[in-house]
N, C-alpha and C positions, 0 to 999 in steps of 0.2 A: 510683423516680423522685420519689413525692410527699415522702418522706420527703428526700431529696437536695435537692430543691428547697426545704421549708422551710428545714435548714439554713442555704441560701445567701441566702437571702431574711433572714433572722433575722441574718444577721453581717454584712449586702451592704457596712458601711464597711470589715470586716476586709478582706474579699475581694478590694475596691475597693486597699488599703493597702498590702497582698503582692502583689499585680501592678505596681504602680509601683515599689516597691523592689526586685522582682525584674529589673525590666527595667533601671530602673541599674546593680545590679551585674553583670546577665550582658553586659550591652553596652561598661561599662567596661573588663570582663577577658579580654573576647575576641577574635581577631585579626578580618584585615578577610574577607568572603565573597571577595573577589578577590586574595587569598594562595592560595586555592584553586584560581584559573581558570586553565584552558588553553585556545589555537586551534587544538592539532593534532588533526587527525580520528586519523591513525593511530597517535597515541598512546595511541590506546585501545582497539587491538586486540588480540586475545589473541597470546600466544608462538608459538603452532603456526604461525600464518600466513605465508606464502613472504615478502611485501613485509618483515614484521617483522624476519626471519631474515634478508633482503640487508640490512637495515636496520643489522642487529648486523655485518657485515659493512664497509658501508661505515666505520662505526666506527673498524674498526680499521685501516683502509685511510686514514683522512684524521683521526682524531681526532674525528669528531663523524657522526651517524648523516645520510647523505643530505645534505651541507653545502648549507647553501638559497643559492640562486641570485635572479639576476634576471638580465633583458637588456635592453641599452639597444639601440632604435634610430636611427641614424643614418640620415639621406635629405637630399636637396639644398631646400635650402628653395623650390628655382622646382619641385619636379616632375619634375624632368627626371632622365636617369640619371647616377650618379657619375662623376665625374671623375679624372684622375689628380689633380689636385689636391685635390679633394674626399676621393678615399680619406687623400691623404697629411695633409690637415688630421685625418681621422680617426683616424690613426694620432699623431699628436699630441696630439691629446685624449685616447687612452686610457692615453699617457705619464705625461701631466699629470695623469690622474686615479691612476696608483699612485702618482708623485711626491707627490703632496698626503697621500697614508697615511689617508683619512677612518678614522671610530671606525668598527668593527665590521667593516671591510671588508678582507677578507685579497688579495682581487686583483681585476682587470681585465685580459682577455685576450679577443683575439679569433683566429680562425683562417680559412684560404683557403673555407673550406667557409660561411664567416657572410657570407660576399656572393653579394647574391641573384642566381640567373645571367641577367638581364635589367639587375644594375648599377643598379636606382632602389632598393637600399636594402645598408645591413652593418649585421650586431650584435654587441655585442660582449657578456661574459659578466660580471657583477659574483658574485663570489664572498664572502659573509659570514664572518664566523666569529660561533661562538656556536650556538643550537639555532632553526630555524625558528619557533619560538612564543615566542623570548625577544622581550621588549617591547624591549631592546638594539637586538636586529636588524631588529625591521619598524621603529622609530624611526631609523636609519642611512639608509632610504628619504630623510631629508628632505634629509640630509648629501651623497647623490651627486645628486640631484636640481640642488640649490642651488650646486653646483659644476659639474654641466653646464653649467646659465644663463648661469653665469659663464665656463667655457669657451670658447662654445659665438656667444657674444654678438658680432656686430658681424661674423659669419662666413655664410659661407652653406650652410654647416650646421645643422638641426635636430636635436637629441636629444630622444627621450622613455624613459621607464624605466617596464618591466610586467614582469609576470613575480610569485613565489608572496609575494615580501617586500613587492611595491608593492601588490598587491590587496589582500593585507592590512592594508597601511599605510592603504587609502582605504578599507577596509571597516570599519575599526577609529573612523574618522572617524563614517562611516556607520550601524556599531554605538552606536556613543555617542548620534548621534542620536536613532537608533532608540527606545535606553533612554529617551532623556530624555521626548522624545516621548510615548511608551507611558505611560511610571511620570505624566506629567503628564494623558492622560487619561483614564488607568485613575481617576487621585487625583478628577477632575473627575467622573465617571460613577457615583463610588460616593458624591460629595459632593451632586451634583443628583438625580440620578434617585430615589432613596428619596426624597429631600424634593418631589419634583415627585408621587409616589406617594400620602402621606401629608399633601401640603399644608404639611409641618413644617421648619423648616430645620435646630430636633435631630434630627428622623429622617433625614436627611441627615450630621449632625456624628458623630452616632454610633454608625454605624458605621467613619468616617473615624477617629477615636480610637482604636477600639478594635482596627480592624484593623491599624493604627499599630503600638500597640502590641505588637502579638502577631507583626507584619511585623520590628520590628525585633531582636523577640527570637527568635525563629525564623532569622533569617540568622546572629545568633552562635553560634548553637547546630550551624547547617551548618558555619559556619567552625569552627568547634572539633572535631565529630564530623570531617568532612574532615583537619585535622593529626592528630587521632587514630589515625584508622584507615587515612590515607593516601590515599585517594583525592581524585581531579580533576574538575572538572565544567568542563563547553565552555561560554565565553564566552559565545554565541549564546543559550544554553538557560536561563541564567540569570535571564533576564529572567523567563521562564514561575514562577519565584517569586511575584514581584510580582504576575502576571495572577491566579495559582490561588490566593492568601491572599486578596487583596480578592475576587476572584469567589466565592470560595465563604464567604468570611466575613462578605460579604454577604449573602451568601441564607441565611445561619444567621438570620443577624437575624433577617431579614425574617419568616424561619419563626416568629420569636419573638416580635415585634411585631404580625403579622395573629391572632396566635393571643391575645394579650395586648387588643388592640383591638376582638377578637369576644367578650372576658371583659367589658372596659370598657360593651359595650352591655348588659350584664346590669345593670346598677347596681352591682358590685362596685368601689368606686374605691379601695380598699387595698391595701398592697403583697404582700397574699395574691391577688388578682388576676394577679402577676406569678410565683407561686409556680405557680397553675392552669394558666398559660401556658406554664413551661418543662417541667412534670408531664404532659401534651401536648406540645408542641413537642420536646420534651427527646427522648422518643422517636425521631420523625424527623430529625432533630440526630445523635444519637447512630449510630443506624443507617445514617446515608444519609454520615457521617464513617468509619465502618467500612469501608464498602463502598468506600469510596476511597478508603483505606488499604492495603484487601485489593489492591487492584485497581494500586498505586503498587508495593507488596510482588511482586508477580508481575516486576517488572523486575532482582529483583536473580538471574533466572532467564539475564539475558542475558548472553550471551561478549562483546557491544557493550561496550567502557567506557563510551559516551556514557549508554547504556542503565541501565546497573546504578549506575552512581555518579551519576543523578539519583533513583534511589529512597530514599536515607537522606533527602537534601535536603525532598523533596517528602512523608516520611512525618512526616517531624520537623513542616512545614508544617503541615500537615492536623491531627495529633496539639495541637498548640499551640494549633492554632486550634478542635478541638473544644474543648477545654478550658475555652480564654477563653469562647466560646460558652455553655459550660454552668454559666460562674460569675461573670465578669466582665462579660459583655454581662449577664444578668439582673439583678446587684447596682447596675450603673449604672441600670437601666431602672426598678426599683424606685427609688433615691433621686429619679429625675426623677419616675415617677406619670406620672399624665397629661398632664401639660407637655410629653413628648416630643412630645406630636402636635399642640402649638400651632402655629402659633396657629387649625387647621381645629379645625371642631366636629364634624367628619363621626362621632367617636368615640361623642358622645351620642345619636347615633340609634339608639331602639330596636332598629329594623327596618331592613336594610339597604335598599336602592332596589331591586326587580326590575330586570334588564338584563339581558346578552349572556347570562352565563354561564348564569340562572338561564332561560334559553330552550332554553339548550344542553342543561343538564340534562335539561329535559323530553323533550327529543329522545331522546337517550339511553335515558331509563327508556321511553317508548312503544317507540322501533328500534332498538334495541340492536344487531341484526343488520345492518340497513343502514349503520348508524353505523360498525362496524366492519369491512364488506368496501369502501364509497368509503375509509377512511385505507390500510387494506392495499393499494389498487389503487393510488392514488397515490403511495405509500412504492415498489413494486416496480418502477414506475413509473422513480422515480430508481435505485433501485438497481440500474436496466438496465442502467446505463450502466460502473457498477463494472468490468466485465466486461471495458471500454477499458482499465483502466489502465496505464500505463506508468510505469515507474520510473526519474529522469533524475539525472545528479549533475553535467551541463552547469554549472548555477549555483557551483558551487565555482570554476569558470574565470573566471568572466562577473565581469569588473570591474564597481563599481557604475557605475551611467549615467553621464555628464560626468565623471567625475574624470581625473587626466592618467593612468593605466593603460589606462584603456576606451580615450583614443586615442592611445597609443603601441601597445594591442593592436592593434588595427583598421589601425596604418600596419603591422604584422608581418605579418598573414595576408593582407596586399596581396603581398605578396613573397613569403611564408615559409611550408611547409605549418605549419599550425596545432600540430602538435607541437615545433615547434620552442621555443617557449615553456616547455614541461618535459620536458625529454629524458628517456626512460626510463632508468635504469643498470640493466645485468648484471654480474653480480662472482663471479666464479670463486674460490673457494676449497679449498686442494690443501693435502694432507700433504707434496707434493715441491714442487720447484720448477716454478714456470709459467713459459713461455718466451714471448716475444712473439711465436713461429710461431703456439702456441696461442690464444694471444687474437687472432691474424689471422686464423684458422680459424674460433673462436666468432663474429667479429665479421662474416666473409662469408657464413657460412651464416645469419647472423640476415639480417641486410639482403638477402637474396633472398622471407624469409618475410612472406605477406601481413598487411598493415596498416601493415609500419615503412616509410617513405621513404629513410631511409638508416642505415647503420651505421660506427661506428669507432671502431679499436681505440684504449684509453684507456692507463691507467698499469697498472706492476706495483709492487706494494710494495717495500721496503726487502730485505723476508726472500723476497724473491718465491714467497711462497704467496699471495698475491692479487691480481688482475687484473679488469681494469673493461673492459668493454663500453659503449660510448653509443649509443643509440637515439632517431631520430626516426621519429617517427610520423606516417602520412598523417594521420589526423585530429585532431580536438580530445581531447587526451587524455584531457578527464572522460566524452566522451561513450559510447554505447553502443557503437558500432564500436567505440572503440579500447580500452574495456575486455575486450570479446571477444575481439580481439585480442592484448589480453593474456594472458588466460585459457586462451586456446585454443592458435594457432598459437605465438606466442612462446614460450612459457613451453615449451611440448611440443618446438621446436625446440632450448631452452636444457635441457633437462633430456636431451636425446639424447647431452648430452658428459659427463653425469652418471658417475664410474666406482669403483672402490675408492679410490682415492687423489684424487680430486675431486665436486665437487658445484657445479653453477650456480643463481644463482639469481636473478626478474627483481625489481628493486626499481623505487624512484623515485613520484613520486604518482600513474600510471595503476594501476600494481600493488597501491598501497597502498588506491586508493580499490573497483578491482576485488576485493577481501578485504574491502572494508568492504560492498559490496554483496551478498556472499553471507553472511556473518556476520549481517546487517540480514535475509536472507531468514529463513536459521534461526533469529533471535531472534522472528521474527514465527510460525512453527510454534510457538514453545513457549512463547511468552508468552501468547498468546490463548484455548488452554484452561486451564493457569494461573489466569489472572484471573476468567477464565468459574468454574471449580472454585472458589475463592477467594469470590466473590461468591454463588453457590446454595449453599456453607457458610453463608455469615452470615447471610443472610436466610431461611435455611431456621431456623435457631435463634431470632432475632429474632421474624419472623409466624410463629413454630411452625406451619409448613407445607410441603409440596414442591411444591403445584401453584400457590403462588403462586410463589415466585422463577421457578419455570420457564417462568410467563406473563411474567414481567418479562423476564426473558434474553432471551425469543422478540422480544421485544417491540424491547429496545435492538439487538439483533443488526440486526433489521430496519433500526431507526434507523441504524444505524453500515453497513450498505451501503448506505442512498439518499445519508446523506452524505458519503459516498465518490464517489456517481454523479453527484452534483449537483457536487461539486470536481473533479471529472475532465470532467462538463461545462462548468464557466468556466474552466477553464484548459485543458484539452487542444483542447475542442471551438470553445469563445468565444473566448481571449484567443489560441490557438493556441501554447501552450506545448508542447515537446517530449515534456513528461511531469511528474510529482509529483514530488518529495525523494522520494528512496528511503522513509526511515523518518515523511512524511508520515502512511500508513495504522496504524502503532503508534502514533504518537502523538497520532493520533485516536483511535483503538480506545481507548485507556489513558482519554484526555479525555472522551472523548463517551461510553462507558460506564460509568466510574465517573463522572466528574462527575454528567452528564445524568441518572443511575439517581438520585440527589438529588431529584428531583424525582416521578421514579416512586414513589420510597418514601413522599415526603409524601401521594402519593396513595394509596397503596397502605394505608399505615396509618389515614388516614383512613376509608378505605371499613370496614377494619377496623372501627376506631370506630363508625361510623355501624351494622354489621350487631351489634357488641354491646348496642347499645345499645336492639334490636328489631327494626329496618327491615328490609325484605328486600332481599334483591342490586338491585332497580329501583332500590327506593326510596334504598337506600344511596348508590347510583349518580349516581344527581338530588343529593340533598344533599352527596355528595362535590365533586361538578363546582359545586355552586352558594357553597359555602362556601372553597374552597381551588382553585378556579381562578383568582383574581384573584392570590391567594400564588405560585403555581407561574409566574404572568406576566410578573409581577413582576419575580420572582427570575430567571428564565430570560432576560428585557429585558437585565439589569445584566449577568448573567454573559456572556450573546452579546455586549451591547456591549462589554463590558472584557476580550473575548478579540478581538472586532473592531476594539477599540485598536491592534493590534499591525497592523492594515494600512497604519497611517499612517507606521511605521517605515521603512517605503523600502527593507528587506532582502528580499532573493525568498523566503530560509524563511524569515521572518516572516510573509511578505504568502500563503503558501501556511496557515501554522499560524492564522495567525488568520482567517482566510477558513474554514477548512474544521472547524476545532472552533466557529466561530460558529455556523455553518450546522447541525452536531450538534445542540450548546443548543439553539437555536431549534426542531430537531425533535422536541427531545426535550420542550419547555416549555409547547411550539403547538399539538403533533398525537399526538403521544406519550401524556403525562401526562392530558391535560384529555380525551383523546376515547378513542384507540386505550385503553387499561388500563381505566376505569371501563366502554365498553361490551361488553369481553369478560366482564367481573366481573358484569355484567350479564346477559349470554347463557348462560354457563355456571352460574353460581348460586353456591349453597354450597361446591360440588365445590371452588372456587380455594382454599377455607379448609381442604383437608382435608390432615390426618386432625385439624387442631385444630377450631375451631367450628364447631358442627351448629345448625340451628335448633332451635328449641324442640320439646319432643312426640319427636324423631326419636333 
């Protein structure tokens, strides 16, 4: 590393030269990251899965897998129930809206069964063509909308339009925001905070450059790998790009500049200064990049799409951004010198100030034990609560707040049971001919079995080897009932007509999303020792040790179940949410243990540092905490806040991801790093460093 570091240091204009002209050419020649994006969830389920397989079914039954729907509803604008005139203006309008031929839209039809049996409401059915995720289709949302109004106007008639192409359409609205939002105060957090840290407004600016840089060159680089190798990455998750390049390309800096600034008080003010600093730093840099690497690496374990086709994105990130880190952040740092940290003099002080930290320390090195059973009592504390949680995928339903879906939904389940909204399909597929005795058969004995509301029998194909069943569900079909429902009785009653010359099978988005939540389970069994394995690899070769990684593992494990309890406390227990995103606790586990372990490791190697250097496990302990806890606070500030950016998004899995990987950071930055690590390394001695460093004499 000392070696590596003069290099960089000796050519920083080269360094500086090939990063600018690399980042032209790869961004000029490469397509856009959203050539790559998808919104379908179960587009990236594996083949085996039942919803998949009706999927490929319905296909060949209509030309396009599951043709997405919406429903409009109709109701008297006084309140009151329908009229025979009322119905027949209704029936006018749904005339007027095939007559008109909107883009994307193959029909409008309504049947005896779409009025509500109390008469204050009818729906009718908008049929697309094209694939549920194409931007064709959720954009056609504006076309029937703007043509009801128009309808619809001067009548006393109200229409509203909800259902899988409108929530989309107003999520998409709400997604956009979301981004803009986020990517605006992720930009602001990584711009102010260093500079508010450092007193500097270049310690501020650059990191905002350099993460730029390496931001924008890392997204060509997904969009290219992505056309490559073919894979998809969901809309929603993209953003998490943006969060985990500035968050953690911040706290490289940071690593590099506290470490560079504690050179600076030595009197050394030459760009060999800069060289001392990444020859240190570079270290923890390097290793605490690995480790979240290893740990991004462990997802391409999952049968999820969502899952595995975010690991090249997020490895290529990380990898780019070590990089820049270990060449490009130093080479800039060096041509500024100490100007970075204008215009504070704080740099010139000998002797830093005694404060918080260096109190903490003492604590430490005298109670090592005390220190260490009060963080353990109030970590388990939270992670009592883990033990709550619940896993909800309601929010896939949940139109955003005020958009015209949320209340066109809310006039439906005034009338309508809630499945109404997305009817399950069953799709019979035979080697002989299907008769429509038989899909009257499938369709009675579904509609007696618990959970559906009603049944009925749908079309036969052309060659009639395929047959459709439709199903409503008593409840909300994202929610728990009706995916167990699905799972359980449906599916068990629809696989009972199962024979040699037929097979049923349940599709449609309750089925699809019921496969996405056991998939989400299983990928959480094999991802998490995976990652775990993954990471006491690399740090077992790095601090040439076994009992330190496995005090670190102990350590984040802990971290990653209190903040789990502590997120299952505001949102299950406080805000009274149903439950988490399913894949919430992964994609904490993935964040808050590789990210967060960034910080373990700065400390971890420093203590190192500190015990080669003579001191013993106390003393190490004190100057660990007293030299790199203001770094770890820092860094741990930026990175909480710029993943706590994402609560201002206004999307529920945002406002759950970034709530609950903040709250990680924060544990890992606050109570983790600075207290729980240095005083078990303390308590235990030498022993953490074995079988590598022994004290002296021994």
């Amino acid at each position: 590393m000392k070696a590596f570091a003069q290099f960089i240091i000796k050519n920083r204009w080269w360094v500086i030269g090939t990063w600018l002209i690399a980042a032209i050419l790869i961004v000029a020649l490469s397509p856009s990251l959203s050539s790559i994006e998808s919104t379908d969830q179960s587009s990236f389920l594996p083949s085996s899965y039942e919803s998949v397989q009706a999927g490929a079914i319905a296909k060949q039954l209509s030309g396009q897998s599951d043709a997405p729907t919406d429903i409009v509803v109709f109701k008297n604008t006084a309140g009151t129930s329908l009229s025979d005139t009322d119905l027949s203006k209704i029936t006018s309008i749904i005339a007027s809206l095939n007559a008109d031929k909107l883009d994307h839209v193959l029909a409008v039809a309504t049947t005896p069964q779409q009025i509500a049996p109390n008469h204050t409401a009818q729906l009718a059915t908008v049929v697309y063509t094209g694939g549920p995720e194409d931007a064709a289709t959720i954009n056609a949302v504006k076309g029937v909308r703007d043509d009801l109004t128009k309808l619809t106007q001067g009548s006393t008639i109200s229409a509203g339009l909800t259902g899988g192409e409108a929530i989309s359409y107003d999520t998409q609205d709400s997604a956009n925001r979301a981004l803009a939002i986020v990517s605006i105060g992720t930009l602001l957090l990584v711009l102010f905070l260093p500079a508010l840290i450092f007193g500097s407004p270049l310690a501020g600016l650059l990191p905002l450059f350099s993460v730029g840089v390496v931001f924008a060159i890392a997204n060509s680089l997904i969009a290219i790998a992505g056309h490559m190798f073919g894979f998809k990455l969901n809309q929603q998750l993209t953003v998490l790009f943006t969060v985990v390049l500035f968050g953690i390309g911040t706290d490289y800096i940071l690593f590099l500049l506290f470490r560079y600034r504690e050179r600076l008080r030595t009197g050394d003010f030459t760009p060999q200064a800069v060289a001392f600093a990444l020859s240190r730093a570079g270290e923890a840099i390097l290793s605490a990049a690995l480790v979240v690497i290893a740990s991004f690496a462990a997802l391409f374990f999952a049968q999820f799409g969502i899952f595995s086709s975010l690991a090249p994105g997020l490895i290529i990130s990380v990898a780019v951004m070590l990089v820049a880190a270990l060449t490009l952040v130093p080479a800039l740092v060096a041509v500024l010198g100490p100007i970075v940290f204008w215009p504070s003099k704080s740099w010139k002080a000998k002797v830093e100030k005694a404060g918080f930290s260096k109190r903490v320390g003492g604590l430490v090195e005298k109670r090592p034990g005390l220190v260490t059973s009060v963080v353990v009592v109030l970590l388990v504390a939270f992670a009592v609560f883990a033990l709550s949680f619940k896993s909800d995928f309601s929010s896939f339903s949940s139109p955003p707040s005020g958009t015209l879906s949320a209340t066109a939904y809310d006039q439906l389940t005034q009338s309508f049971p809630a499945g109404v909204l997305t009817p399950t399909q069953v799709y019979l597929s035979s080697t002989s001919t299907i008769t429509m005795a038989t899909v009257t058969d499938v369709a009675t004995k579904l509609g007696t079995v618990t959970g559906v509301s009603a049944a009925y029998p749908g079309t036969i194909s052309a060659d009639g080897k395929i047959g459709e069943v439709t199903l409503i569900l008593k409840d909300d079909p994202y929610s728990k009932a009706a995916l167990d429902a699905v799972t359980g009785p449906i599916r068990e009653a629809a696989h009972s007509f199962n024979s040699s010359t037929m097979n049923v099978y349940v599709g449609g988005a309750s089925s699809a999303i019921a496969d996405v939540r056991d998939v989400t389970n299983r990928d959480l069994s094999v991802i998490f020792p995976i990652a775990a394995a993954f990471i006491f690899l690399i740090l077992a070769v790095l601090l040439r040790s076994i009992v330190a990684p496995l005090v670190l593992l102990a350590c984040v494990s802990l971290g990653y179940a209190a903040t789990l309890g502590a997120t299952v406390l505001i949102f299950q227990y406080a805000k009274g949410d149903a439950g988490l995103i399913s894949f919430i606790p992964l994609f904490m586990y993935i964040f808050v243990v590789a990210i967060g372990t960034d910080y373990n490791i700065l400390t971890i190697t420093r203590l190192r540092e500190e015990v080669k250097e003579g001191l013993n496990p106390r003393e190490a302990a004190n100057m660990t905490i007293e030299h790199s806890s203001a770094t770890v606070a820092s860094a741990g500030l930026i990175l909480a806040a710029t993943f706590g950016s994402l609560l201002l998004g206004g999307v529920s899995f945002l406002l759950q991801m970034g709530a609950s990987i903040a709250i990680g950071v924060a544990i890992s930055s606050f109570i983790i790093a600075p207290f729980l690590i240095p005083s078990i390394s303390a308590l235990i001695g030498y022993v953490i460093w074995w079988p590598g460093h022994k004290p002296e004499g021994e």
